[in-house]
PLY file of the C-alpha trace (Angstrom):
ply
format ascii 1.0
element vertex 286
property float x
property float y
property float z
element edge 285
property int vertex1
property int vertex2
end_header
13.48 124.77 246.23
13.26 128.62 246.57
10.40 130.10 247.12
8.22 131.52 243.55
7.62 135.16 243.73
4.10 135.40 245.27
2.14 132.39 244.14
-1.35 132.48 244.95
-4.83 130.39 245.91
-8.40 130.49 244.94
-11.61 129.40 245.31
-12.60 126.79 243.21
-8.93 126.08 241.38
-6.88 123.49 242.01
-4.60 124.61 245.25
-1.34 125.52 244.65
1.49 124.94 247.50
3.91 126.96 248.64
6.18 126.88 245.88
3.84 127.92 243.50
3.29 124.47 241.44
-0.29 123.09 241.52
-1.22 120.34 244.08
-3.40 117.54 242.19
-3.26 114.72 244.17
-3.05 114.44 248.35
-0.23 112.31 249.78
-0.69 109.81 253.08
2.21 109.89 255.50
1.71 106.11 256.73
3.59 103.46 258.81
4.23 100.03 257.79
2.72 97.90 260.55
1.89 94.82 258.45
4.93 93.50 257.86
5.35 93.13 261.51
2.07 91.87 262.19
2.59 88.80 259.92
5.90 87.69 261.06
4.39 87.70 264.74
1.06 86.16 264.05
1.79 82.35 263.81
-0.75 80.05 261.28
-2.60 78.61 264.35
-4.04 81.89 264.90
-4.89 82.48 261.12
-8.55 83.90 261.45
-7.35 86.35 264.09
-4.32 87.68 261.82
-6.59 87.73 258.71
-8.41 90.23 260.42
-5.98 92.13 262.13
-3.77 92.44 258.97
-7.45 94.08 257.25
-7.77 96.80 259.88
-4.14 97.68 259.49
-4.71 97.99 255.63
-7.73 99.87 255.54
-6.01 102.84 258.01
-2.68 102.65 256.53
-3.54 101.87 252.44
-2.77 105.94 250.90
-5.18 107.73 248.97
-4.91 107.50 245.48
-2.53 109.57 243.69
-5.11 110.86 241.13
-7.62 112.43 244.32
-7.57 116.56 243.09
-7.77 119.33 246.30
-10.11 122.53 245.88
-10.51 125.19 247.53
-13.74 126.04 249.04
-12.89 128.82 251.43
-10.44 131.31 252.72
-10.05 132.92 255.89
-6.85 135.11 256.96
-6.73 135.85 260.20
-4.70 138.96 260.76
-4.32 139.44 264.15
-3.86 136.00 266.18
-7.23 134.85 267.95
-9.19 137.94 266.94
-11.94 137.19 264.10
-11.20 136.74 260.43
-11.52 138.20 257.31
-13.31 135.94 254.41
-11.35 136.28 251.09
-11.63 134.71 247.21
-8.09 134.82 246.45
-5.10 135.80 248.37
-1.24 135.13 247.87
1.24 133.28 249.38
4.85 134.03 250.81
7.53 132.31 253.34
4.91 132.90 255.74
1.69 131.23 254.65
-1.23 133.66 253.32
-0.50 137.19 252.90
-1.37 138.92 256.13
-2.50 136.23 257.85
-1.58 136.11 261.39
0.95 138.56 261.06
-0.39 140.84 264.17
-0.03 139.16 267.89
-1.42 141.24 271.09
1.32 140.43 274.04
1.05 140.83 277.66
3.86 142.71 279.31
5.84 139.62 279.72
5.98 138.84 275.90
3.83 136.20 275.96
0.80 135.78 273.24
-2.83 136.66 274.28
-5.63 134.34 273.20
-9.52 133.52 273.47
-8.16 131.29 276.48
-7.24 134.13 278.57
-9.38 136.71 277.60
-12.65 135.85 275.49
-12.92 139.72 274.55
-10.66 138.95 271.67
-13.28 137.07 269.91
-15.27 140.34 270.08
-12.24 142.42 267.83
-13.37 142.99 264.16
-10.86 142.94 261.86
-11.16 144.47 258.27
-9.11 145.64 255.21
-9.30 149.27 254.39
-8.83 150.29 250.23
-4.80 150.48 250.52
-4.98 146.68 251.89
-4.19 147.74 255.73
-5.86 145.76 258.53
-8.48 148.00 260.63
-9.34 146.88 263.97
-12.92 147.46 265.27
-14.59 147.21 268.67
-17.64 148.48 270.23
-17.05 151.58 271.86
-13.98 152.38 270.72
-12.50 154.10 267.09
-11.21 152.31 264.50
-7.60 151.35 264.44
-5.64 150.86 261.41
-2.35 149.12 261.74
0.50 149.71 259.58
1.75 146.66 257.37
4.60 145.18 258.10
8.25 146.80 256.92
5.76 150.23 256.53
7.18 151.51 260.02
10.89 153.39 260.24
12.83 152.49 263.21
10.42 150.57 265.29
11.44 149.02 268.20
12.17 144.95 268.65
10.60 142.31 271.44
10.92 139.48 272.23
7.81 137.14 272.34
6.52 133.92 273.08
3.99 131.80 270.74
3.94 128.32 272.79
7.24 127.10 272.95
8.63 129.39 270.28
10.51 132.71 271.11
11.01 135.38 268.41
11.69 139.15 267.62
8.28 141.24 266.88
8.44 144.70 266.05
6.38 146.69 268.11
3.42 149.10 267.02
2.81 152.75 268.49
1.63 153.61 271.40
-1.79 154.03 270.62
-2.09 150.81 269.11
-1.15 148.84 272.87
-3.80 151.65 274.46
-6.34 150.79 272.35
-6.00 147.06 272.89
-5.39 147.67 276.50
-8.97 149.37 276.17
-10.72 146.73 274.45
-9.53 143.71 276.58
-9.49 145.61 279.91
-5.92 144.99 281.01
-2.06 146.15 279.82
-1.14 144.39 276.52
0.73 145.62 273.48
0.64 144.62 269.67
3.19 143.51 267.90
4.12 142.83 264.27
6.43 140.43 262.17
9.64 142.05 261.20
9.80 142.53 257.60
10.88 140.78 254.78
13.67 137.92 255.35
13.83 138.64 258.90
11.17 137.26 260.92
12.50 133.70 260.97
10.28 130.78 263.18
11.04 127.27 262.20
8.45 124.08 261.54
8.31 121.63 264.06
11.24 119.03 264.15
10.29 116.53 261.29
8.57 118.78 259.45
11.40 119.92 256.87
14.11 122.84 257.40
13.61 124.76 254.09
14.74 128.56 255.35
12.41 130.05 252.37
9.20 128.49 254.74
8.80 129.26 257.84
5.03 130.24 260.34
3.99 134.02 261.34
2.48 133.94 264.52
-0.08 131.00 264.39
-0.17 127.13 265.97
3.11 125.66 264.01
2.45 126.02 260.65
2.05 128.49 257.58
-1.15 126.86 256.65
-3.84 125.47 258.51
-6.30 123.64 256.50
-9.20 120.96 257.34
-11.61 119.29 254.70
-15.16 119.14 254.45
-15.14 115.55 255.27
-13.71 115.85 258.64
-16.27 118.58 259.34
-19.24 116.33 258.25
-17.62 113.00 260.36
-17.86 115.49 263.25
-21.27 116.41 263.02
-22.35 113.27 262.53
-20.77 112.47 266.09
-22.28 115.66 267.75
-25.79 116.24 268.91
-25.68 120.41 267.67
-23.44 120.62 264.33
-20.98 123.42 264.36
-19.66 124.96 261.08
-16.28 125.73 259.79
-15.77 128.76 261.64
-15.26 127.05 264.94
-11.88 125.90 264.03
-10.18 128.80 262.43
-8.72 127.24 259.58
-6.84 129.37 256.91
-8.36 127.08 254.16
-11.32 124.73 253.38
-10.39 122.03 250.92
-12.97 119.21 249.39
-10.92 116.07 248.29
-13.08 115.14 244.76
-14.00 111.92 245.33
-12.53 110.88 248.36
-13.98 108.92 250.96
-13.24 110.41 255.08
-11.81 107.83 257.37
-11.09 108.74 260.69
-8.06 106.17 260.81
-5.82 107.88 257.95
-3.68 110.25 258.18
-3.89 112.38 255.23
-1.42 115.12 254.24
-0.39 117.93 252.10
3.24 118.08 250.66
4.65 121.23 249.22
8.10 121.31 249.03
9.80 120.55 252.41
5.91 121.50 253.77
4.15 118.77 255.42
1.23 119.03 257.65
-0.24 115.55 259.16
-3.25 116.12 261.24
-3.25 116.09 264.96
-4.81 112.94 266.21
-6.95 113.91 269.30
-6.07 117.10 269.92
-8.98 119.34 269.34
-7.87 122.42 267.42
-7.61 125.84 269.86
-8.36 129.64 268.96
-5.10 130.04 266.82
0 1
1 2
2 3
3 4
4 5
5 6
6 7
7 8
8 9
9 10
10 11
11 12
12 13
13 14
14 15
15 16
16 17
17 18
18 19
19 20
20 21
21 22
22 23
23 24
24 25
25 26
26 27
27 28
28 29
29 30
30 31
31 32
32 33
33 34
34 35
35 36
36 37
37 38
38 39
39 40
40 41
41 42
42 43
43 44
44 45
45 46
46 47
47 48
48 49
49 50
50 51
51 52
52 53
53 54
54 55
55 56
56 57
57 58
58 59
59 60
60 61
61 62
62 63
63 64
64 65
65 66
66 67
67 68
68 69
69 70
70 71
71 72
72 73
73 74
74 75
75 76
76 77
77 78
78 79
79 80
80 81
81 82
82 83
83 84
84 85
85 86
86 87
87 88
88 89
89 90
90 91
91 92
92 93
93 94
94 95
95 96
96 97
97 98
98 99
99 100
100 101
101 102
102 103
103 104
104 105
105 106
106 107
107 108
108 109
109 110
110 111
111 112
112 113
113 114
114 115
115 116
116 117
117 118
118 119
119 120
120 121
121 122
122 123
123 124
124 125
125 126
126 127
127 128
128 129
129 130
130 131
131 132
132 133
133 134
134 135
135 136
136 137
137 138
138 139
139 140
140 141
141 142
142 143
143 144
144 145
145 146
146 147
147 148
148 149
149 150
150 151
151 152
152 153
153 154
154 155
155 156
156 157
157 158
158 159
159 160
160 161
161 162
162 163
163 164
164 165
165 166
166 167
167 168
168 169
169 170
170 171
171 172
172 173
173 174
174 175
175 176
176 177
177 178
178 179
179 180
180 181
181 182
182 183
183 184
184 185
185 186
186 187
187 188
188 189
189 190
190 191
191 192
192 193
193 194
194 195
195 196
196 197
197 198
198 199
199 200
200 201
201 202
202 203
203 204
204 205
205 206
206 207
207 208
208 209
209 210
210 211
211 212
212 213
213 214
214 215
215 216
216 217
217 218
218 219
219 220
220 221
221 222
222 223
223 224
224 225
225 226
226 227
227 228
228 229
229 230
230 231
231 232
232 233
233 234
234 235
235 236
236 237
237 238
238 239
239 240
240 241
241 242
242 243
243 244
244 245
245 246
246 247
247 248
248 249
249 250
250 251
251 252
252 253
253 254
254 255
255 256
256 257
257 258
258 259
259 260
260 261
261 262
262 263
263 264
264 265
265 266
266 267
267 268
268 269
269 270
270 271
271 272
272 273
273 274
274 275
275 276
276 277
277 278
278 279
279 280
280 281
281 282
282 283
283 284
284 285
């Protein structure tokens, strides 16, 4: 299905996926165990099966159809691993949210800079000026206003390396790799995806190979969302609660009426889009 010209999200409205129809109801990708359970569990061992075949229903049984998604924040993060920018509204393209992680600071050998390597990046402040360019800030040093992407004539191409993923970037001016080379005291250089149709970087295997969808520069995906639930099962585990902000999530979502169990798998389908959450793997500075 082709992708609609610029659909959009908001707070408070019903999501809408990435081809612009409105999500209402949240899917469960989920095995079928139980069949096999039964035909291995013999009838001498009946009080043990009853109860295995009830665990295995309550963390596979879906969600029902009829559960509505909304919106409760947004966060674009424009440059990979530097801070975000809270938003009401924001639309969509083959990339995920408009401008979000669109901007990746490199080393020399191509390869993406995070918080991991160098914490200073948490420290970068990024903004949007009147005309809807990003505008880096740091202490000490001027502003820096990026140009969008397609805006620049002739740039030059790179090659760099997200994970396991290698792609084309087009490269910013020169002052834009001094002043990051300023702020996180050694040689990098900023890049930017290539405009338009160009910038091509696949899902994941098994997660659909629709050429209208495809992730900018973050972990995987287009769109990185977690729900309030999961943040309020973690806190319950932890002795100091953290908050949303920790996790760097594009979009906050509250599932009306849904009840959190750590044992589903719950997922968002949108097309040929599908995200199931990572089962212990905590969630990095993406």
């Amino acid at each position: 299905v082709p992708l609609a010209p610029h659909p959009s999200v908001a707070l408070g409205r019903p999501v809408e996926n990435p081809i612009g129809k409105c999500v209402a109801q949240c899917t469960v990708a989920r095995s079928e165990p139980m069949d096999v359970a039964l035909g291995v569990l013999g009838s001498a061992l009946l009080p043990l099966a009853s109860a295995a075949v009830f665990v295995l229903w309550r963390c596979t049984r879906p969600i029902s159809a009829s559960k509505q998604v909304c919106v409760k924040q947004l966060w674009i993060y424009p440059v990979k691993s530097c801070r975000g920018i809270e938003i009401r509204e924001c639309r969509i393209d083959r990339l995920g949210f408009e401008l979000d992680r669109r901007y990746l600071i490199v080393d020399p050998e191509g390869e993406f800079m995070s918080q991991r390597r160098s914490p200073d990046m948490a420290r970068i402040i990024t903004s949007l000026d009147r005309d809807g360019h990003v505008v880096l800030s740091f202490e000490g040093l001027a502003d820096l206003r990026l140009p969008l992407p397609g805006e620049q004539q002739g740039a030059a191409h790179l090659t760099v390396k997200v994970w396991g993923d290698t792609m084309e970037a087009e490269a910013l001016p020169p002052a834009a790799d001094a002043w990051a080379t300023a702020a996180l005291g050694r040689p990098v250089r900023i890049v930017v995806t290539l405009p338009g149709q160009q910038h091509t970087r696949a899902l994941p295997e098994g997660y659909g190979a629709d050429p209208d969808i495809n992730a900018a520069f973050s972990d995987d995906f287009p769109f990185l969302v977690c729900t309030e639930a999961s943040l309020a099962e973690l806190n319950r585990r932890l002795d100091t609660p953290v908050s949303m902000l920790n996790f760097r999530w594009g979009a906050t979502r509250r599932l009306i009426q849904a009840e959190h169990r750590s044992c589903r798998r719950p997922a968002l389908r949108g097309g040929s889009l599908v995200h199931n959450c990572y089962r212990g793997r905590p969630p990095g500075s993406c």
